[in-house]
N, C-alpha and C positions, 0 to 999 in steps of 0.2 A: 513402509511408511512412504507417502505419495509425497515428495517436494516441489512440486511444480513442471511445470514446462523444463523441456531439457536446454533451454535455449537461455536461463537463468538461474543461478539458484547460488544458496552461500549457507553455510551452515558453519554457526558460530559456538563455541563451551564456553564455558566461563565456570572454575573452580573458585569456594565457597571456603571461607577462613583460613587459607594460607594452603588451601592442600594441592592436590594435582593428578595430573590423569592423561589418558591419551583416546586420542579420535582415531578410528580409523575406516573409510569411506571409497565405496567402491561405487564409481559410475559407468554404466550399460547403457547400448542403443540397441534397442531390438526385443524381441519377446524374448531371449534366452535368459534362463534367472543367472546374476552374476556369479564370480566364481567366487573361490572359499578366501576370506580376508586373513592378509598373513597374522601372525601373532602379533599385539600390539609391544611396543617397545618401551622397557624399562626406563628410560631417559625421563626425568621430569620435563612437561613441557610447558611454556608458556605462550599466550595469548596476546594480539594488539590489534586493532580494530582495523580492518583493509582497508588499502587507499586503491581506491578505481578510479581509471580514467574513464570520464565521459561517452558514455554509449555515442558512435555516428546514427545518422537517422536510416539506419536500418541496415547501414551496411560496415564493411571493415571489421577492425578486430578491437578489441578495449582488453584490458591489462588489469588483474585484481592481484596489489601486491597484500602477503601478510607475517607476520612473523608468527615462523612453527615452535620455536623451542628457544629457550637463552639459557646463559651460564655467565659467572662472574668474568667478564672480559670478553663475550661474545654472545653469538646468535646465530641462527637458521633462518631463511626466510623461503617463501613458495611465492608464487607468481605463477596464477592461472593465465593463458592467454585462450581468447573465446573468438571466435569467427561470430558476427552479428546477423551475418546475412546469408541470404538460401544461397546464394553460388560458393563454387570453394575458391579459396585464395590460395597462393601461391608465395610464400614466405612471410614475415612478419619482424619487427624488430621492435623491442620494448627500449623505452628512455626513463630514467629518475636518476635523481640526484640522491646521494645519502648525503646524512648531515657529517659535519667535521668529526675526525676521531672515527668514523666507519671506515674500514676496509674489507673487499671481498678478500677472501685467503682459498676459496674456493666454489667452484659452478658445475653445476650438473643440465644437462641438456637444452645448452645453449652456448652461443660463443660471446664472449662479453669482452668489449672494449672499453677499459680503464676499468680502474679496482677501487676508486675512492672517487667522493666528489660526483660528477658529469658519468653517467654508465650509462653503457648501450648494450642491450643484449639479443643477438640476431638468431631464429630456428639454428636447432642443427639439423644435417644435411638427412636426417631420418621425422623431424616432425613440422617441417616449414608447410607440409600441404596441408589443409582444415579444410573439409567439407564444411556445407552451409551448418550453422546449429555449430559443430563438433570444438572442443577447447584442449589444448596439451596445455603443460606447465613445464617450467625450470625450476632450481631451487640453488640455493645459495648458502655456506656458512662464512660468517663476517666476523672479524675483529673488532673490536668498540661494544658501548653498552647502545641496546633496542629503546631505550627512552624516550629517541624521535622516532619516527618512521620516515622513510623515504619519503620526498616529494616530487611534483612535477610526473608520474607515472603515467606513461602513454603510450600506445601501440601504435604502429603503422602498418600499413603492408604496401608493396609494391603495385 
């Protein structure tokens, strides 16, 4: 299935009278077909509509935050980080606030500063470089219930 330009794309589910399911999404650059997608995981998962930071005009990086999965007193969340522009960058650091009663309790590839409230989350020292086009992500499980989402979510790069 063709989704567009590699340079954007979002692909959204959405489960139909209370049921549930899992996604699982494998992105390639290059004519090689991709590799074999792991088994999709038993976890019920749930859905919330991403908050992106505002594309620059053609350059920089922008931040699509979304929640993967919840449970009664928590949540998972993913955060794509996308380089906008044909040269590559050289590190990057995402900003958003959670609402009150969120706390991160855990982060995967990235280094984040404060856990509740004001966060900053900076590359780690394996995916801070993005060719032009190219996007890593982090991900995060939080304490609190997903009923807001994060706000204020922004990328930078040096």
């Amino acid at each position: 299935m063709n989704l567009g330009s590699r340079n954007y794309q979002i692909l959204a589910t959405e489960t139909w009278g209370g049921g549930s399911g899992n996604d699982s999404v494998t992105v390639s650059h290059g004519s090689s077909p991709p590799p074999s997608s792991p088994p999709p995981s038993s976890t019920p998962s749930a859905s919330s509509s991403p908050s992106t930071s505002p594309p620059p005009s053609g350059s920089g990086c922008t931040a699509t935050y979304s929640v993967t999965n919840s449970w009664p007193g928590g949540f998972q969340a993913n955060v794509v980080v996308a380089n906008n522009g044909s040269s590559s960058l050289n590190g990057w650091t995402v900003h958003f606030t959670l609402p009150s009663g969120q706390t991160i309790s855990s982060l995967w590839n990235g280094v984040n500063s404060g856990s509740s409230g004001a966060v900053s989350v900076k590359n780690a020292a394996y995916n801070g470089s993005l060719g032009g086009g190219a996007s890593t992500s982090f991900g995060f499980t939080a304490t609190g219930s997903n009923a807001s989402p994060a706000s204020g979510v922004s990328c930078t790069s040096p």
